[in-house]
Biotite code that builds the C-alpha atoms (Angstrom):
import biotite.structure as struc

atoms = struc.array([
    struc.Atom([18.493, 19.163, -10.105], chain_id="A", res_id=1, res_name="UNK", atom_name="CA", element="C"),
    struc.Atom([15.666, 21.223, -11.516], chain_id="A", res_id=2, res_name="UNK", atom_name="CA", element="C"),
    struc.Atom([15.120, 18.116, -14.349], chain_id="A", res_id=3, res_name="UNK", atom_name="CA", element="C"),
    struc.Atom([15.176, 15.462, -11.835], chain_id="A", res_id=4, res_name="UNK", atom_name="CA", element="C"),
    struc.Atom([12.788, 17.258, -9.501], chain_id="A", res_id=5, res_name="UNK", atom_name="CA", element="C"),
    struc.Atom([10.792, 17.490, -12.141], chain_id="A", res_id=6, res_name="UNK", atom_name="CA", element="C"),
    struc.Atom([11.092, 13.955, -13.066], chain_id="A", res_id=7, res_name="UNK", atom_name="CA", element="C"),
    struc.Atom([9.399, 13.424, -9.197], chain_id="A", res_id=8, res_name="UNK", atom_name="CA", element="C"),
    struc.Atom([7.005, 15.767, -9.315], chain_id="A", res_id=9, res_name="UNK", atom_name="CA", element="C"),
    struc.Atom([5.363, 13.764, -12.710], chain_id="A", res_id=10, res_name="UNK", atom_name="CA", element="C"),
    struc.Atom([5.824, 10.162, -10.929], chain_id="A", res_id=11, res_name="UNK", atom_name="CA", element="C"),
    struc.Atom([3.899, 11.690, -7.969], chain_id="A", res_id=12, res_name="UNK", atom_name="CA", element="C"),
    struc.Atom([0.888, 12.671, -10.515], chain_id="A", res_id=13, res_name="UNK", atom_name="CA", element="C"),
    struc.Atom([1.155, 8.751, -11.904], chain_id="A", res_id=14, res_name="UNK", atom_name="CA", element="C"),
    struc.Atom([1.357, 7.668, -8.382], chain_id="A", res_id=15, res_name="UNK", atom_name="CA", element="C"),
    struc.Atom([-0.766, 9.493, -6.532], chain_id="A", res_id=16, res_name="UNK", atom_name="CA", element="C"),
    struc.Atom([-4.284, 10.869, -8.855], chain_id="A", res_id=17, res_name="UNK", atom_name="CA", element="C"),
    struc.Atom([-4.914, 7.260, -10.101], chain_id="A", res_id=18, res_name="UNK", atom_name="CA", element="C"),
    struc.Atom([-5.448, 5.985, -6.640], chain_id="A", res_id=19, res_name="UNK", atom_name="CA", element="C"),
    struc.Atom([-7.560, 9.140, -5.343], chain_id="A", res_id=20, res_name="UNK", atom_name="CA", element="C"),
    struc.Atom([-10.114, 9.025, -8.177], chain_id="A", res_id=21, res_name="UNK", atom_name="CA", element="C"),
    struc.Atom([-10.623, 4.779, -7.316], chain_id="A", res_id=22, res_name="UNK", atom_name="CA", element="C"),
    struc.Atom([-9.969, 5.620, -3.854], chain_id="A", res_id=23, res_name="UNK", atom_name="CA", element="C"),
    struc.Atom([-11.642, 3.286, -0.892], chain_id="A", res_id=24, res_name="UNK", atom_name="CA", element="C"),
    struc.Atom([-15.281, 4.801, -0.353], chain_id="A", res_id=25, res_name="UNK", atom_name="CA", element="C"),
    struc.Atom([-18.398, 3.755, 1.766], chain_id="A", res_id=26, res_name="UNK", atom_name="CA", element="C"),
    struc.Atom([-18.779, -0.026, 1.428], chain_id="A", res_id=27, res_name="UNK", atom_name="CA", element="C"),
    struc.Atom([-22.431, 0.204, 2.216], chain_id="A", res_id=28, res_name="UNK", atom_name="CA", element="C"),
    struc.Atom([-23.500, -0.592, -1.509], chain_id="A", res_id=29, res_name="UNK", atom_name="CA", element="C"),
    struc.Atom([-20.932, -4.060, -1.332], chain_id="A", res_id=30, res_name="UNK", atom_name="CA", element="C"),
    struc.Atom([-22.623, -5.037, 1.865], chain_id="A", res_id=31, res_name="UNK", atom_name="CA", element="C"),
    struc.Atom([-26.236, -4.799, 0.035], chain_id="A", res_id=32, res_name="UNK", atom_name="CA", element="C"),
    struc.Atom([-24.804, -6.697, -3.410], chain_id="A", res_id=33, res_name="UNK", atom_name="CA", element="C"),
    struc.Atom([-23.435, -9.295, -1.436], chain_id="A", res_id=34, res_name="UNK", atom_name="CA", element="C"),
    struc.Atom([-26.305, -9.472, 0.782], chain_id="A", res_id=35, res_name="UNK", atom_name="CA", element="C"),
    struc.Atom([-28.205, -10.021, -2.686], chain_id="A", res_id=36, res_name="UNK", atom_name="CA", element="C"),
    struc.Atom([-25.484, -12.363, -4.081], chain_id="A", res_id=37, res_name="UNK", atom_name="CA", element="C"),
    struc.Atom([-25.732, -14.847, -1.030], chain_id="A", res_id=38, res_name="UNK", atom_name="CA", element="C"),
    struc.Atom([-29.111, -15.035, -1.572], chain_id="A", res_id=39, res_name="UNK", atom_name="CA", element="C"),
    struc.Atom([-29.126, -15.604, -5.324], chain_id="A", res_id=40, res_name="UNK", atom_name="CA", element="C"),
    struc.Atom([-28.812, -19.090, -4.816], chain_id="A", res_id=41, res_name="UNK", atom_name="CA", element="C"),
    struc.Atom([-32.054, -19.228, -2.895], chain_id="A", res_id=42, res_name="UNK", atom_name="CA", element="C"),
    struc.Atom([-34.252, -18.052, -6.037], chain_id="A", res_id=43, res_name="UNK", atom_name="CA", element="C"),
    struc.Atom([-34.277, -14.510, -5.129], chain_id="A", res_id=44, res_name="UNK", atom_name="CA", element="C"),
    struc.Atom([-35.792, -12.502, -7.541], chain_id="A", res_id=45, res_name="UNK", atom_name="CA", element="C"),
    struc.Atom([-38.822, -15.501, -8.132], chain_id="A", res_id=46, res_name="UNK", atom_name="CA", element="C"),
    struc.Atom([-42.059, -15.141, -6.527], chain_id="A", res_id=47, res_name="UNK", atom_name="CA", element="C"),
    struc.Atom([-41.063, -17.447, -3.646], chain_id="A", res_id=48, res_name="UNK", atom_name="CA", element="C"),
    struc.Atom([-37.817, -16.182, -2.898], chain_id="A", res_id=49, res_name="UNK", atom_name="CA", element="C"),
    struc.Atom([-36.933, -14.412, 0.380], chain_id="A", res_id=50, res_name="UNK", atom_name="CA", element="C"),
    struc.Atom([-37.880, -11.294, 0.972], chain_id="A", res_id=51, res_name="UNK", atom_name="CA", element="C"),
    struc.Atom([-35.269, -9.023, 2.167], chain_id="A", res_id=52, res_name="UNK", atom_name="CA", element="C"),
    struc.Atom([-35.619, -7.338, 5.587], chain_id="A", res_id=53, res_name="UNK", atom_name="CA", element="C"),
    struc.Atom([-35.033, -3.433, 4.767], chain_id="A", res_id=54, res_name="UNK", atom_name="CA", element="C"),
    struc.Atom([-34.729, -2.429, 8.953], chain_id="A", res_id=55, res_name="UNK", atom_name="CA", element="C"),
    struc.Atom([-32.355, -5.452, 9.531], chain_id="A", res_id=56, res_name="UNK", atom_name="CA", element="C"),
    struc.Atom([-30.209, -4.313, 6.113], chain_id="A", res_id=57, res_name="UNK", atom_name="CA", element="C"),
    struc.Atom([-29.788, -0.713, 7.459], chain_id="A", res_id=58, res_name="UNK", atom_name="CA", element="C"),
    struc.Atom([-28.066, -2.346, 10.879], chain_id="A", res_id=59, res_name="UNK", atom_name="CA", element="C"),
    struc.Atom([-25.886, -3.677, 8.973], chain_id="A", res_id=60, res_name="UNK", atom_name="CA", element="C"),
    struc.Atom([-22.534, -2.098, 9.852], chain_id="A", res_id=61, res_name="UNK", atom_name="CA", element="C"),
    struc.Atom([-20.980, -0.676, 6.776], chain_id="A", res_id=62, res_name="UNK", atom_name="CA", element="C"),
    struc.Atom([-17.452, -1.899, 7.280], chain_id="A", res_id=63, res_name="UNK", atom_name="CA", element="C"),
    struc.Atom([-18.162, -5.581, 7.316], chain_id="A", res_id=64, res_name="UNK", atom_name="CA", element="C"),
    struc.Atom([-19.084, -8.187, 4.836], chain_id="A", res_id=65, res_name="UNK", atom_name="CA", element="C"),
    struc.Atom([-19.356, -11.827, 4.242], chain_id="A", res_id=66, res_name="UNK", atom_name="CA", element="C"),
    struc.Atom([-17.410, -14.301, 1.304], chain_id="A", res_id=67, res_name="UNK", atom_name="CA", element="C"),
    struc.Atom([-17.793, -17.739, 1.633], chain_id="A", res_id=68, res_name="UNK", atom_name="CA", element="C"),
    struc.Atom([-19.332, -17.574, 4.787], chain_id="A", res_id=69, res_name="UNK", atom_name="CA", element="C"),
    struc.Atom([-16.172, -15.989, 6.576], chain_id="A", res_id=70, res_name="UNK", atom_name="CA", element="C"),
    struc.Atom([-16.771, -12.314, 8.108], chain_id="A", res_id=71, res_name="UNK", atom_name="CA", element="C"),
    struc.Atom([-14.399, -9.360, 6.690], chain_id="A", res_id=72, res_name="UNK", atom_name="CA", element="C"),
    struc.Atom([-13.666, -5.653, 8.200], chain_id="A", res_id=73, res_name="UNK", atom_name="CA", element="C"),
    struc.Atom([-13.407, -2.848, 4.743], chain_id="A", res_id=74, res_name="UNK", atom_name="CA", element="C"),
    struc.Atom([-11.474, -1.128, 7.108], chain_id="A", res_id=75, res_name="UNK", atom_name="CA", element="C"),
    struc.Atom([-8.541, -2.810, 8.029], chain_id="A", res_id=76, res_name="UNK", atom_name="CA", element="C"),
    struc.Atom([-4.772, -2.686, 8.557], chain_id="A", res_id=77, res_name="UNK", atom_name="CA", element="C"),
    struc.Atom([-2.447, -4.620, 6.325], chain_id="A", res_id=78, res_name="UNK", atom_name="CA", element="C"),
    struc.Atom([1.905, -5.220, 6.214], chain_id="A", res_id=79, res_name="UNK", atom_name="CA", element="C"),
    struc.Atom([3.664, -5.901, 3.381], chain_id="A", res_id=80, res_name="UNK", atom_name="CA", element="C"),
    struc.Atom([7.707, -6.829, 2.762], chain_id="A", res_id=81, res_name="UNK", atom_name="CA", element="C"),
    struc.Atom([9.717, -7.151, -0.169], chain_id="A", res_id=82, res_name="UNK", atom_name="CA", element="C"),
    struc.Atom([13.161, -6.387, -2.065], chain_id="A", res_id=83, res_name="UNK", atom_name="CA", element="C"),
    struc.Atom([13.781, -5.113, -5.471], chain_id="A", res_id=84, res_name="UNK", atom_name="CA", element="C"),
    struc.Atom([15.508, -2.872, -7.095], chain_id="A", res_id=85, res_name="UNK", atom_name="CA", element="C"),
    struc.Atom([16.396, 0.955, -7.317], chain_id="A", res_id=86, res_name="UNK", atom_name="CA", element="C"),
    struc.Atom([18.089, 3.667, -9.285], chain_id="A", res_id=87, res_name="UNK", atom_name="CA", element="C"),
    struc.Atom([19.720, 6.700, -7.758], chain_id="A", res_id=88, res_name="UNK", atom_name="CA", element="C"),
    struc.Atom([19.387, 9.702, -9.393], chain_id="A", res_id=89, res_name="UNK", atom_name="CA", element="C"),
    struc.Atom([21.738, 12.221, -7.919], chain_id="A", res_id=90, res_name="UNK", atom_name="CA", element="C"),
    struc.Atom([24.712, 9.593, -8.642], chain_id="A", res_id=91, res_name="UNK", atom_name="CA", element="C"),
    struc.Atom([26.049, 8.026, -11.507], chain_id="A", res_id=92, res_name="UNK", atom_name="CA", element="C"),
    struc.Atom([25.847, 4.216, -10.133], chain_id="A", res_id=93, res_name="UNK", atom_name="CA", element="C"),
    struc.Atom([24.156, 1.394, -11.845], chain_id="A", res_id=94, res_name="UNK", atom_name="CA", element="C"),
    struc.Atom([20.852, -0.487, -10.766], chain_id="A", res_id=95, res_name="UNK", atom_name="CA", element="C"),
    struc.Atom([21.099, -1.208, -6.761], chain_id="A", res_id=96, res_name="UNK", atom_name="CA", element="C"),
    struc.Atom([18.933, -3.283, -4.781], chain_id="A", res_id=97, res_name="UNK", atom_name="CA", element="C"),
    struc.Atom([16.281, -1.925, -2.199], chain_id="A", res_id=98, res_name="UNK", atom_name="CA", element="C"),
    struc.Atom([14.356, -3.680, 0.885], chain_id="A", res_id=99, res_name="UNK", atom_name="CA", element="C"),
    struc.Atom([11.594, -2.641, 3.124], chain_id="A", res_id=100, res_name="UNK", atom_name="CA", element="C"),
    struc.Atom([8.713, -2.771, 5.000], chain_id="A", res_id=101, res_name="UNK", atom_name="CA", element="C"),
    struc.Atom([5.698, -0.772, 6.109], chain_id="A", res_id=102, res_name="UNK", atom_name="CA", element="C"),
    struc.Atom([2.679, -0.959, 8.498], chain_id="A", res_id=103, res_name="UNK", atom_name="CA", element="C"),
    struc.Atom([-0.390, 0.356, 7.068], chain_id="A", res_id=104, res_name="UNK", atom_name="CA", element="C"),
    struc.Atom([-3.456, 1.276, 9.377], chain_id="A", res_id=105, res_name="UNK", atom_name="CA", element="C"),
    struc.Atom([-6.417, 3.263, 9.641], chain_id="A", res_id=106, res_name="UNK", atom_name="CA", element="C"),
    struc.Atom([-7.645, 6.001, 12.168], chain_id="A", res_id=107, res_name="UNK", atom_name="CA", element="C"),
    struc.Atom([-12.005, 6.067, 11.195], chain_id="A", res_id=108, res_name="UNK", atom_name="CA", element="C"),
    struc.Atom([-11.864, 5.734, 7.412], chain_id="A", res_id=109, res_name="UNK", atom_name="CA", element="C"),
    struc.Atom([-8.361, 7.545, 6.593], chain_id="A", res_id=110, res_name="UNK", atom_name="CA", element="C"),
    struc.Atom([-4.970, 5.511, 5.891], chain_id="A", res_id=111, res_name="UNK", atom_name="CA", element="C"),
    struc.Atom([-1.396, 5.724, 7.056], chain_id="A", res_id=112, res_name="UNK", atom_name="CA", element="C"),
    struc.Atom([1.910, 4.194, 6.729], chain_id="A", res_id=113, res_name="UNK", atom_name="CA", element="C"),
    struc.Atom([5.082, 4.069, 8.697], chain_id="A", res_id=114, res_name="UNK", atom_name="CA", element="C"),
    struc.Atom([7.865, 1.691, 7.485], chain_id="A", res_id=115, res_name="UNK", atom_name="CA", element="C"),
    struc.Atom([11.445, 1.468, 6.541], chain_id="A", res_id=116, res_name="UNK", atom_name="CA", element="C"),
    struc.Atom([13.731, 1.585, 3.586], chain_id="A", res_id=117, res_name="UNK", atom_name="CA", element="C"),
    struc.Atom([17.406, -0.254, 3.172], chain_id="A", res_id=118, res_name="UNK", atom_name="CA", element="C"),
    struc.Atom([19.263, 0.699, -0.230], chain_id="A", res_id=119, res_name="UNK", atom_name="CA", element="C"),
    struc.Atom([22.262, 0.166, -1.455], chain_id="A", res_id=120, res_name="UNK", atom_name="CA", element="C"),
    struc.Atom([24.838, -0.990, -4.474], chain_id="A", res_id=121, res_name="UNK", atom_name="CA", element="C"),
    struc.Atom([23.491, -4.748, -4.144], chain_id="A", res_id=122, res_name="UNK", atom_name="CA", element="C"),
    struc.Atom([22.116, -6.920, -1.853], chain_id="A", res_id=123, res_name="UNK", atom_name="CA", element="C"),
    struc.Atom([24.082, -7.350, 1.444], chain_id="A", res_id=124, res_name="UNK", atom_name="CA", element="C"),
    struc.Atom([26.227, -3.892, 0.857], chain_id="A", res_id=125, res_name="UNK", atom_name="CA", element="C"),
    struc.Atom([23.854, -0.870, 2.215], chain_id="A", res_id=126, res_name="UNK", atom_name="CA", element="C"),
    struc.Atom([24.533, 2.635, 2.445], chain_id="A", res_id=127, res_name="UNK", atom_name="CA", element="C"),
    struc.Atom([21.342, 4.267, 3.155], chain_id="A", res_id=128, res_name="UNK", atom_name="CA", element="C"),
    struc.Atom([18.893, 3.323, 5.935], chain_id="A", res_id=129, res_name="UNK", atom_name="CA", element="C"),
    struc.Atom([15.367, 5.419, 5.568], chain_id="A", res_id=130, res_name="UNK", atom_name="CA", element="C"),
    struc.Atom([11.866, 5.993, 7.621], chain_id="A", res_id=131, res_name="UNK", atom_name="CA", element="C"),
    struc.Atom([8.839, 7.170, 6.400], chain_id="A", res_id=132, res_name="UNK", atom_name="CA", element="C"),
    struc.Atom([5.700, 8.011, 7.526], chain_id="A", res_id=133, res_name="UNK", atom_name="CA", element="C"),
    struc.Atom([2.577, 9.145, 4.776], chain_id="A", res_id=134, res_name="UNK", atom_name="CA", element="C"),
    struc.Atom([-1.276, 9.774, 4.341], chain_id="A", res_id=135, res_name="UNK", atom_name="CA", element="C"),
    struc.Atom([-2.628, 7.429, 1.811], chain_id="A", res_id=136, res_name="UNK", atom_name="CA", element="C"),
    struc.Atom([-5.626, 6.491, -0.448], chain_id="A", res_id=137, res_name="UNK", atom_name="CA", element="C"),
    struc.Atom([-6.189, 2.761, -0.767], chain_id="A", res_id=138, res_name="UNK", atom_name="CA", element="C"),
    struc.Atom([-9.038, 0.969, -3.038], chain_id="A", res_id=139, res_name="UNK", atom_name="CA", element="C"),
    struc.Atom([-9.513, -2.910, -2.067], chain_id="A", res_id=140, res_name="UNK", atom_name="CA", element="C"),
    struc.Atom([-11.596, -5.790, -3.439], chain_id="A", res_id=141, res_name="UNK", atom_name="CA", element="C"),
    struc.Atom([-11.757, -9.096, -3.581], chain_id="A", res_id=142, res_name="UNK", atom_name="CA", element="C"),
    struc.Atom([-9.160, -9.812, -6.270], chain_id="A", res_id=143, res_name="UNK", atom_name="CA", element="C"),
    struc.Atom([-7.148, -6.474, -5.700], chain_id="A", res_id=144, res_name="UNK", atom_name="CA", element="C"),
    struc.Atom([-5.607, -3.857, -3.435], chain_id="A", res_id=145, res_name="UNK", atom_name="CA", element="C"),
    struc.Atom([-4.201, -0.627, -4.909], chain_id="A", res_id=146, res_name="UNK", atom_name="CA", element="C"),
    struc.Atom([-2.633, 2.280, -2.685], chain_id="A", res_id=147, res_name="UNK", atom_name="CA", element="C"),
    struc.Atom([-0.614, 5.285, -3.054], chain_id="A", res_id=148, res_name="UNK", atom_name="CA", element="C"),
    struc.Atom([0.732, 7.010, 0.088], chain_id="A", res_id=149, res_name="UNK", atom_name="CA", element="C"),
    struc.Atom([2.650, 10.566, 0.348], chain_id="A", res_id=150, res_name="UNK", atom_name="CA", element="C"),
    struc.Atom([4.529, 11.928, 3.453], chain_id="A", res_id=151, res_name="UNK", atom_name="CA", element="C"),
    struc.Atom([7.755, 13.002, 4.938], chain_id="A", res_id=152, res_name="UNK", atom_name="CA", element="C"),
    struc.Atom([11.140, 10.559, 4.950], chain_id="A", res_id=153, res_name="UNK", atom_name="CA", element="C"),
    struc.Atom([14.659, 10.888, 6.825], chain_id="A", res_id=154, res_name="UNK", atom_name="CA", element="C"),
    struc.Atom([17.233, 9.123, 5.338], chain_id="A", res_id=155, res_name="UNK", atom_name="CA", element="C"),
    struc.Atom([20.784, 8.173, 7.102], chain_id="A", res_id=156, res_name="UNK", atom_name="CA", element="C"),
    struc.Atom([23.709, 7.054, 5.778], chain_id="A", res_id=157, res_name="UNK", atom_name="CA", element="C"),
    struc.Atom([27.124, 7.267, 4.309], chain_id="A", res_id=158, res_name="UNK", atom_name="CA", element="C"),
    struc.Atom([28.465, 8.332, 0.283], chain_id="A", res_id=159, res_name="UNK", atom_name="CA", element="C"),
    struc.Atom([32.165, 7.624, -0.795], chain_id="A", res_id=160, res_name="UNK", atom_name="CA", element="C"),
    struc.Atom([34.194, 10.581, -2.193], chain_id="A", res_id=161, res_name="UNK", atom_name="CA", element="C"),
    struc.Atom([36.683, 10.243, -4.436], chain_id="A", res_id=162, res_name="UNK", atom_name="CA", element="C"),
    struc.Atom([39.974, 12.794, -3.657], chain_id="A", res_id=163, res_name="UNK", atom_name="CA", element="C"),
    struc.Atom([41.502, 11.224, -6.335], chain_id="A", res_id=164, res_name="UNK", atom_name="CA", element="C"),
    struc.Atom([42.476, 7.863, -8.276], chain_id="A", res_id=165, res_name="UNK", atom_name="CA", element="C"),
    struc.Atom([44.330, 6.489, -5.124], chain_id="A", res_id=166, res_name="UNK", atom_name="CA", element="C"),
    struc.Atom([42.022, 7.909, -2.599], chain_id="A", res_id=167, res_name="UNK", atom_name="CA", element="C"),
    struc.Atom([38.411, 8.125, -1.231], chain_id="A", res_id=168, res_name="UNK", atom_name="CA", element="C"),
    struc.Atom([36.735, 9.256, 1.922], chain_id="A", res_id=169, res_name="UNK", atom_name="CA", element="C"),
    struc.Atom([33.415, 7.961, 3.657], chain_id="A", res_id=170, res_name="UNK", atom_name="CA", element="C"),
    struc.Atom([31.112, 11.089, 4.359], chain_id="A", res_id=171, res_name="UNK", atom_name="CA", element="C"),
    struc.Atom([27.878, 10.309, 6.816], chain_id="A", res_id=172, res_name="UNK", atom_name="CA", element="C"),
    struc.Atom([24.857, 12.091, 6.212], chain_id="A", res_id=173, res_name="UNK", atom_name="CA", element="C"),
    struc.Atom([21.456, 12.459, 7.671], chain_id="A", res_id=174, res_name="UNK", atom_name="CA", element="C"),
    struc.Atom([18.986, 14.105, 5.924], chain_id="A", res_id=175, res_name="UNK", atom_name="CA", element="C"),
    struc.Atom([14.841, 15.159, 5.854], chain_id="A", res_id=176, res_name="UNK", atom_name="CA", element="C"),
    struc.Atom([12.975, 13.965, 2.516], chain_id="A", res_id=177, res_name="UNK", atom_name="CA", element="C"),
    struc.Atom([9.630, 13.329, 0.733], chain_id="A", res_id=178, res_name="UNK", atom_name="CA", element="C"),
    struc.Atom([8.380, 9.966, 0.052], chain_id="A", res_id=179, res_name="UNK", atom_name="CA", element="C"),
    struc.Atom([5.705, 8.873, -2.392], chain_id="A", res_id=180, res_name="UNK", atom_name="CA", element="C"),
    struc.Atom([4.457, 5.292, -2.674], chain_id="A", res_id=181, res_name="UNK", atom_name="CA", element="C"),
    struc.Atom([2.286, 3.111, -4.789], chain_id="A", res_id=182, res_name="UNK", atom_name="CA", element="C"),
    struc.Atom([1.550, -0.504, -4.564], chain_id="A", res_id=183, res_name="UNK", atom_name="CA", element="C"),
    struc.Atom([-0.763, -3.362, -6.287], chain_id="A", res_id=184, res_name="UNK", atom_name="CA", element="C"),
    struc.Atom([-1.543, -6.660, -5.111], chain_id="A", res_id=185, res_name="UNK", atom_name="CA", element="C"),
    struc.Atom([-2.995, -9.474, -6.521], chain_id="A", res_id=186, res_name="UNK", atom_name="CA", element="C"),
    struc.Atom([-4.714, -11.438, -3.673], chain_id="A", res_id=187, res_name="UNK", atom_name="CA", element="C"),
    struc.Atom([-4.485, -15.135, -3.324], chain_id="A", res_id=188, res_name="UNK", atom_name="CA", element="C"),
    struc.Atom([-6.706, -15.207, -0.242], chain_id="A", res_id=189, res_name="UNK", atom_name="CA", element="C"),
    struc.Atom([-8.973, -11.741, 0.871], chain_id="A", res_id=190, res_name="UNK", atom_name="CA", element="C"),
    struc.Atom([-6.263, -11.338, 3.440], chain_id="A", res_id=191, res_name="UNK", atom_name="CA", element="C"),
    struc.Atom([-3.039, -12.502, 1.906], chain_id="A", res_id=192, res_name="UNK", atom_name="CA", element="C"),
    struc.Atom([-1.333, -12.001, -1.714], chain_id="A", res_id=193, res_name="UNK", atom_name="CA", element="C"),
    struc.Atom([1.614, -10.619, -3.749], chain_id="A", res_id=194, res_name="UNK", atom_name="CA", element="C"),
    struc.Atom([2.130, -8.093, -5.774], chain_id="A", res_id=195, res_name="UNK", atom_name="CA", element="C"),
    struc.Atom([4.605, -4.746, -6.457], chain_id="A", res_id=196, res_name="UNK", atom_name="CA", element="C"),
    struc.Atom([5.764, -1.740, -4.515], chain_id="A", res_id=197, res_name="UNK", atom_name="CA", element="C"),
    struc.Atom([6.732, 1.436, -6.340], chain_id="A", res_id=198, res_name="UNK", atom_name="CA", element="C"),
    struc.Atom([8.704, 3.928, -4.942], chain_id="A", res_id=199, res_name="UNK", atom_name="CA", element="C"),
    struc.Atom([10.332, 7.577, -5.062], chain_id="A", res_id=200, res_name="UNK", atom_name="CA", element="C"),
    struc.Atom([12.052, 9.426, -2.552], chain_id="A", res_id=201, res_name="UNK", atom_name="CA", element="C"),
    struc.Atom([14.285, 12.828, -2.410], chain_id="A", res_id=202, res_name="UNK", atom_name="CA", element="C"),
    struc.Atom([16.294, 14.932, -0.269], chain_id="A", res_id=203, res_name="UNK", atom_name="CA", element="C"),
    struc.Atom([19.162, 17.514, -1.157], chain_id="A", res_id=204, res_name="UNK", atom_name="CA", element="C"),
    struc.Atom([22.257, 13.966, -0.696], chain_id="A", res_id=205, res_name="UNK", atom_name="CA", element="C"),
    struc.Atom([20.400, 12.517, -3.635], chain_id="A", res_id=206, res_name="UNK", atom_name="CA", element="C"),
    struc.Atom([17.143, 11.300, -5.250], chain_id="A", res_id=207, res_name="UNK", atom_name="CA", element="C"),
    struc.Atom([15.765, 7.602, -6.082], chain_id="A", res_id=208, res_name="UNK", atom_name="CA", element="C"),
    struc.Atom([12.926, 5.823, -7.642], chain_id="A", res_id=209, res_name="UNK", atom_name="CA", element="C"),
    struc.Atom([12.492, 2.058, -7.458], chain_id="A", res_id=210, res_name="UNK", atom_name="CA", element="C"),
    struc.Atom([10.486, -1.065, -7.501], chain_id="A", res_id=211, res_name="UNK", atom_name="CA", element="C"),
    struc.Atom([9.998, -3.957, -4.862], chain_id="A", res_id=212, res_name="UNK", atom_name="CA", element="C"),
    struc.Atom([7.984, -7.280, -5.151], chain_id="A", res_id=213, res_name="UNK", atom_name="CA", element="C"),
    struc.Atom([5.853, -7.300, -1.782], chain_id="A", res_id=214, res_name="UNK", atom_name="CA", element="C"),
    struc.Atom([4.202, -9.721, 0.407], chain_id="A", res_id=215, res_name="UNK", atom_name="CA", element="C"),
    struc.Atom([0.615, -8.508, 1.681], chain_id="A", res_id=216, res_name="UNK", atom_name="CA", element="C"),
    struc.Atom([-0.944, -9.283, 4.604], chain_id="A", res_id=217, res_name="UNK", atom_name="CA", element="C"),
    struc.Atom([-4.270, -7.340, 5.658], chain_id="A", res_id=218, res_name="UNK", atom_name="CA", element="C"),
    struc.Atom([-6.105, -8.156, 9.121], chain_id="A", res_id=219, res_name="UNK", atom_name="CA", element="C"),
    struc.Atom([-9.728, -8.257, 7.090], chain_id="A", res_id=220, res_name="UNK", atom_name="CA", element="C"),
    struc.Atom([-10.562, -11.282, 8.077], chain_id="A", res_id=221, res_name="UNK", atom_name="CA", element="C"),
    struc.Atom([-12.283, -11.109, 11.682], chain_id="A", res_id=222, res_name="UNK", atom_name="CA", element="C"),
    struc.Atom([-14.334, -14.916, 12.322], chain_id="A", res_id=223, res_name="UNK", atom_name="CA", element="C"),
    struc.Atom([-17.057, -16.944, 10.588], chain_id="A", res_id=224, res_name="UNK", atom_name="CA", element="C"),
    struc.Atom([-20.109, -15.386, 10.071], chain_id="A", res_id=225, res_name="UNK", atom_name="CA", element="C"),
    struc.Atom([-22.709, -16.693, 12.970], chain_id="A", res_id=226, res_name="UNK", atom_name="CA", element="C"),
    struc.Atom([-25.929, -14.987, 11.384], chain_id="A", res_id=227, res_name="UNK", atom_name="CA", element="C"),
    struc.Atom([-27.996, -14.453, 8.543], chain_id="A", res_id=228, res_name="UNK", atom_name="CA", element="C"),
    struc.Atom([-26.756, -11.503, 6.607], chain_id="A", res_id=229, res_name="UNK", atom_name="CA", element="C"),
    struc.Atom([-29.543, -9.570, 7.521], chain_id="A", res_id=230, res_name="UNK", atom_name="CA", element="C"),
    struc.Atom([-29.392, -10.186, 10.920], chain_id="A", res_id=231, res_name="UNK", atom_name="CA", element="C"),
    struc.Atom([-26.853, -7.710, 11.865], chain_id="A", res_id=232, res_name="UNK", atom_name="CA", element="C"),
])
């Protein structure tokens, strides 16, 4: 148990540091590049290009921004759902498959996640039925979404013990865990894209990492921008 605690404890470092030093910051320097960007178009930068209002920029609210004329929140919620695949590590079994979902928001500027986990020996045969619920770190822009999230799990389900070559028994169990999550999205839109979900979780029944491919939907996107950048 020691060795496969200890394989955890090193996924959580991969998981979990890479996010944190990338993680989602103040988007007030976006909100000025792309105020500059939309303007590039209009010569700015020449001797007759517009001249940039500094007292409008600074009511600018730092948690939205403007692509293609289409208003976006930083600081948004976002769902994602997938299946894939996972390996238990307290039992000898091969490769079984995993589904899930989870509902990421924020509170101000920090992230959380509740969601689900189903696992089991393949798809459509489940013996394990998890919740979660973790702090996160998320980094987001316009091509990409990276988070890794950490919190408490319970797990319920059911193992098969063998008495002996004729005979098993079904054994329920419920049980308190740790969770750690990291996924990466490629967008298609700013709101909407695909991408991979990696996972770990352990309690004292038994210990699993995994993968799932994931849908991602974010609530970003809030209207059509109305006003002149630096209007706001």
């Amino acid at each position: 148990m020691k060795i496969k605690s200890s394989i955890l404890f090193f996924i959580a470092i991969a998981f979990i540091v890479p996010t944190y030093l990338v993680a989602q910051k103040d988007s007030s320097n976006i909100i000025l590049n792309s105020t500059v960007n939309n303007n590039s178009n209009k010569g700015l930068g020449n001797s007759n290009s517009p001249k940039i209002n500094n007292n409008k920029i600074k009511k600018i609210p730092d948690s939205i921004f403007v692509i293609n004329n289409k208003k976006f929140q930083y600081y948004n919620n976002w769902f994602t759902v997938g299946g894939g695949g996972q390996q238990n590590l307290s039992y000898e079994r091969a490769l079984g498959f995993a589904s899930g979902l989870d509902f990421n928001f924020h509170l101000l500027k920090q992230y959380y996640q509740i969601g689900t986990l189903l696992t089991g020996t393949r798809y459509g045969s489940y013996n394990c039925f998890q919740f979660h619920a973790a702090y996160g770190k998320r980094f987001e822009d316009k091509d990409y979404h990276f988070a890794a999230f950490l919190g408490p799990s319970y797990s319920s389900g059911f193992q098969f013990e063998i008495i002996d070559s004729a005979k098993s028994i079904k054994r329920n169990f419920s049980k308190p865990g740790i969770y750690l999550q990291a996924e990466i999205v490629k967008k298609i839109t700013y709101d909407v894209g695909i991408g991979a979900s990696f996972f770990a979780d352990w309690n004292k029944e038994q210990s699993m990492i995994g993968m799932r491919f994931i849908l991602y939907f974010s609530g970003a996107y809030i209207g059509k921008n109305k006003k002149n950048y630096s209007d706001y």
